[in-house]
Backbone bond lengths (Angstrom), bond angles and torsions (degrees), N, CA, C in turn:
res aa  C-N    CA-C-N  psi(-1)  N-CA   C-N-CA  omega(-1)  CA-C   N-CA-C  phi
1 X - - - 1.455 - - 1.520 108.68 -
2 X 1.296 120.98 101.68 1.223 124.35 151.83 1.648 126.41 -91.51
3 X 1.415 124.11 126.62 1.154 130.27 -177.89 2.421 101.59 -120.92
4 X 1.024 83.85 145.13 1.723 89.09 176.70 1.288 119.21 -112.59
5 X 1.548 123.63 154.87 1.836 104.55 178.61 1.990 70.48 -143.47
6 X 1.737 85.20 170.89 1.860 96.41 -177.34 1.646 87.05 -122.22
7 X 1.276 116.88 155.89 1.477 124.53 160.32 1.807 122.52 -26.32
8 X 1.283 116.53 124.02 1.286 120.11 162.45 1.615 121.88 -37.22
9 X 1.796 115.07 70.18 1.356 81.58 -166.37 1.690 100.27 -141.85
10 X 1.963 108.31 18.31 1.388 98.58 177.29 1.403 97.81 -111.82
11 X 1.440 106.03 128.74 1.559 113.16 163.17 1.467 141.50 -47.90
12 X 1.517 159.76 151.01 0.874 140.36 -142.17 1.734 108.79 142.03
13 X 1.452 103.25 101.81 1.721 103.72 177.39 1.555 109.12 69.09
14 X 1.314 116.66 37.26 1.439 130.24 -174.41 1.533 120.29 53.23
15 X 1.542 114.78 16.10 1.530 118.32 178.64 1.523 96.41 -118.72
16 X 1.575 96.60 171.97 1.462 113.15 163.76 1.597 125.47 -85.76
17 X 1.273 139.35 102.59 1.723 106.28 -179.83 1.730 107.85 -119.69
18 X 1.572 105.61 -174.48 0.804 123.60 179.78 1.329 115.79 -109.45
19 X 1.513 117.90 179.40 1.232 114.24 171.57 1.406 116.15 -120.29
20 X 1.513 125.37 139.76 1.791 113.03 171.99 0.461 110.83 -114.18
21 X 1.700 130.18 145.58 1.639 142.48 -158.55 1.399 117.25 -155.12
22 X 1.220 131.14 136.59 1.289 144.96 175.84 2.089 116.42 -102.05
23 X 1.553 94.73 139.31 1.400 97.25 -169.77 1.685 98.59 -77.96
24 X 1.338 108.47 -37.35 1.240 118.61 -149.11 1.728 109.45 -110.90
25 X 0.722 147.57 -74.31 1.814 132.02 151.17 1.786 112.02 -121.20
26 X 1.687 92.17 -169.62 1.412 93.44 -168.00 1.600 103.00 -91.40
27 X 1.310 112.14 -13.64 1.250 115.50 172.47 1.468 137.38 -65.95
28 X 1.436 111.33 -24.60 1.276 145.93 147.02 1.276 120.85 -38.03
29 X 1.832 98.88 -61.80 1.828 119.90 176.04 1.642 107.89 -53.02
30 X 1.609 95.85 -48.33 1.483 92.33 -164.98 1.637 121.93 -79.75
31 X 1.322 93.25 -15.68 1.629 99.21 165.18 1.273 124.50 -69.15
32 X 1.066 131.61 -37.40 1.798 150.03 -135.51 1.886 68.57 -109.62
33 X 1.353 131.86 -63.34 1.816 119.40 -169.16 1.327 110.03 -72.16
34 X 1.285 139.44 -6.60 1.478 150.32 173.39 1.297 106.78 -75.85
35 X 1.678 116.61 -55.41 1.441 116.48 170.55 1.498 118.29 -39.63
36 X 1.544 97.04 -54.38 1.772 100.18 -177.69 1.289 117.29 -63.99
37 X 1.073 108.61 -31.98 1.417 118.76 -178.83 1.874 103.48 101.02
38 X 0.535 102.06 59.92 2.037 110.72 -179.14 1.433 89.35 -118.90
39 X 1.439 95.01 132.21 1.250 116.65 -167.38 1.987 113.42 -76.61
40 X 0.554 114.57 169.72 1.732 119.08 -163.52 1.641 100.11 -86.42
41 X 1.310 120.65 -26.74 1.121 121.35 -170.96 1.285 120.59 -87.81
42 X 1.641 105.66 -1.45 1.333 134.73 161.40 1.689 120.76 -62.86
43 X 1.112 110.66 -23.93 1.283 118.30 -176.67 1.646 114.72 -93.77
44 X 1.644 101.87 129.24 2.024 92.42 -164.61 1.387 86.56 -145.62
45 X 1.568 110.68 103.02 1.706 135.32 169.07 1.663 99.95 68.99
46 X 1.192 134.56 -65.98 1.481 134.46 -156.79 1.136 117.31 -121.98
47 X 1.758 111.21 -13.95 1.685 88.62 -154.61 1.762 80.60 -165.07
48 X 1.692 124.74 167.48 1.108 118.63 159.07 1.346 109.34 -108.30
49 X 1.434 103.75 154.87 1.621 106.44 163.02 1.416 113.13 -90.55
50 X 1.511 100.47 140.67 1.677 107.68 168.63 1.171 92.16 -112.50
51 X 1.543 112.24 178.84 1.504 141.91 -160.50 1.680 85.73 -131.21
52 X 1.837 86.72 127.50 1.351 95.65 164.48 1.864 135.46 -21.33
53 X 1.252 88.08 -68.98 1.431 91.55 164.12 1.649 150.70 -76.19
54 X 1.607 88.78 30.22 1.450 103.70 167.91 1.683 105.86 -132.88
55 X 1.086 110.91 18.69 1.611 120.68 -172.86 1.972 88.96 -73.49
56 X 1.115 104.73 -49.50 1.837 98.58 -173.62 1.514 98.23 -59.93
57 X 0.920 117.71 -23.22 2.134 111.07 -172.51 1.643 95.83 -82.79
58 X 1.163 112.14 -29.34 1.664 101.94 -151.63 1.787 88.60 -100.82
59 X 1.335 130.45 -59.31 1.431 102.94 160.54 1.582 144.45 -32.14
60 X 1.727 108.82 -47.52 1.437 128.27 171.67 1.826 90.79 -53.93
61 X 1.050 143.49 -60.09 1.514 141.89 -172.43 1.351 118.30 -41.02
62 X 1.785 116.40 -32.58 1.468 134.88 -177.92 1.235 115.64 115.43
63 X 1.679 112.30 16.85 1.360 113.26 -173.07 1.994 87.76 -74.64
64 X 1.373 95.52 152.03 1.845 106.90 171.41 1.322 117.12 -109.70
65 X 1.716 109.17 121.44 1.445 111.88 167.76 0.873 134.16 -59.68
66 X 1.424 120.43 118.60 1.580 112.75 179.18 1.530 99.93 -143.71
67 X 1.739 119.59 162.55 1.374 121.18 178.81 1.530 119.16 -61.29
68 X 1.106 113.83 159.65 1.442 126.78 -161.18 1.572 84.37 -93.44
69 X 1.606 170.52 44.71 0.970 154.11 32.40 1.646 125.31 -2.46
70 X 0.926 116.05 -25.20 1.586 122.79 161.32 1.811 127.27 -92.15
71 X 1.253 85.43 -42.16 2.157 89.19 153.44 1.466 85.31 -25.41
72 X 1.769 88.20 -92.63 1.507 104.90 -148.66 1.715 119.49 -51.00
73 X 1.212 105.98 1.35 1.446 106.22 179.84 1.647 90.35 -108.74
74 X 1.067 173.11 -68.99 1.212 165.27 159.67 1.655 125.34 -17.03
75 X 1.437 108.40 -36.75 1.335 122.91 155.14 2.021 118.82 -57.96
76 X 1.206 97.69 -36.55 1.256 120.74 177.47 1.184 115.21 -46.99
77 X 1.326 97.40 -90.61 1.853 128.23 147.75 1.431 125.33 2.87
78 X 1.298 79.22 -58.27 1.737 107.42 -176.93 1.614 122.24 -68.23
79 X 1.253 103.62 -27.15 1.747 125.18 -144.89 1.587 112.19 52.05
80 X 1.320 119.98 22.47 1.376 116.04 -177.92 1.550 119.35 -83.18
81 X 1.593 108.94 -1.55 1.391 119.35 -173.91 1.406 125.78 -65.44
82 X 0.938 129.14 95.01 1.826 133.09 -166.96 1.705 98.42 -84.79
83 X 1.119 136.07 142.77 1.169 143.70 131.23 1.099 144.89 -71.72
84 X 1.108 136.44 140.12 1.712 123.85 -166.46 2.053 113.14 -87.20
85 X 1.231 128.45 158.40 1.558 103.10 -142.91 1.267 110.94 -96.79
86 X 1.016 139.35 167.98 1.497 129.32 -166.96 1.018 104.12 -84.24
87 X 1.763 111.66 127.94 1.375 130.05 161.56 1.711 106.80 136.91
88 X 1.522 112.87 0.28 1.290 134.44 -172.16 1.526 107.61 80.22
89 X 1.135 132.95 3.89 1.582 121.57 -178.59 1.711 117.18 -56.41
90 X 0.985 97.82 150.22 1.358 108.50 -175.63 1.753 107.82 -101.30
């Protein structure tokens, strides 16, 4: 099980977060954030966000750093890439 996160570095709710991502399914993703205990509601189309200050828990776990240009190229890869829907809806 490999899972990926990118640097704490998009803003949002006055914190920094990251993103977590799986090469290989979402089932994978959602296991590897269950362990940590990250809540489900964390997860938005592709990937979850962490909060800066759980980036040391979620690396220490075996998540692998890589650039947030590589998310999105691993999501790719994957076909795991969701888009958000046209018209900005959430």
């Amino acid at each position: 099980m490999t899972v990926y996160i990118d640097p704490p570095v998009w803003p949002g709710h006055g914190r920094l977060w990251s993103h977590l991502v799986s090469d290989e399914s979402f089932e994978e993703l959602h296991a590897f954030a269950e362990e940590l205990g990250v809540p489900r509601r964390a997860f938005e189309r592709d990937h979850y966000d962490i909060p800066s200050h759980r980036y040391g828990d979620v690396v220490g776990a075996g998540a692998v750093e890589v650039s947030s240009r590589e998310v999105v190229r691993l999501l790719h890869g994957a076909g795991l890439r969701r888009r958000k829907a046209a018209g900005g809806s959430r």
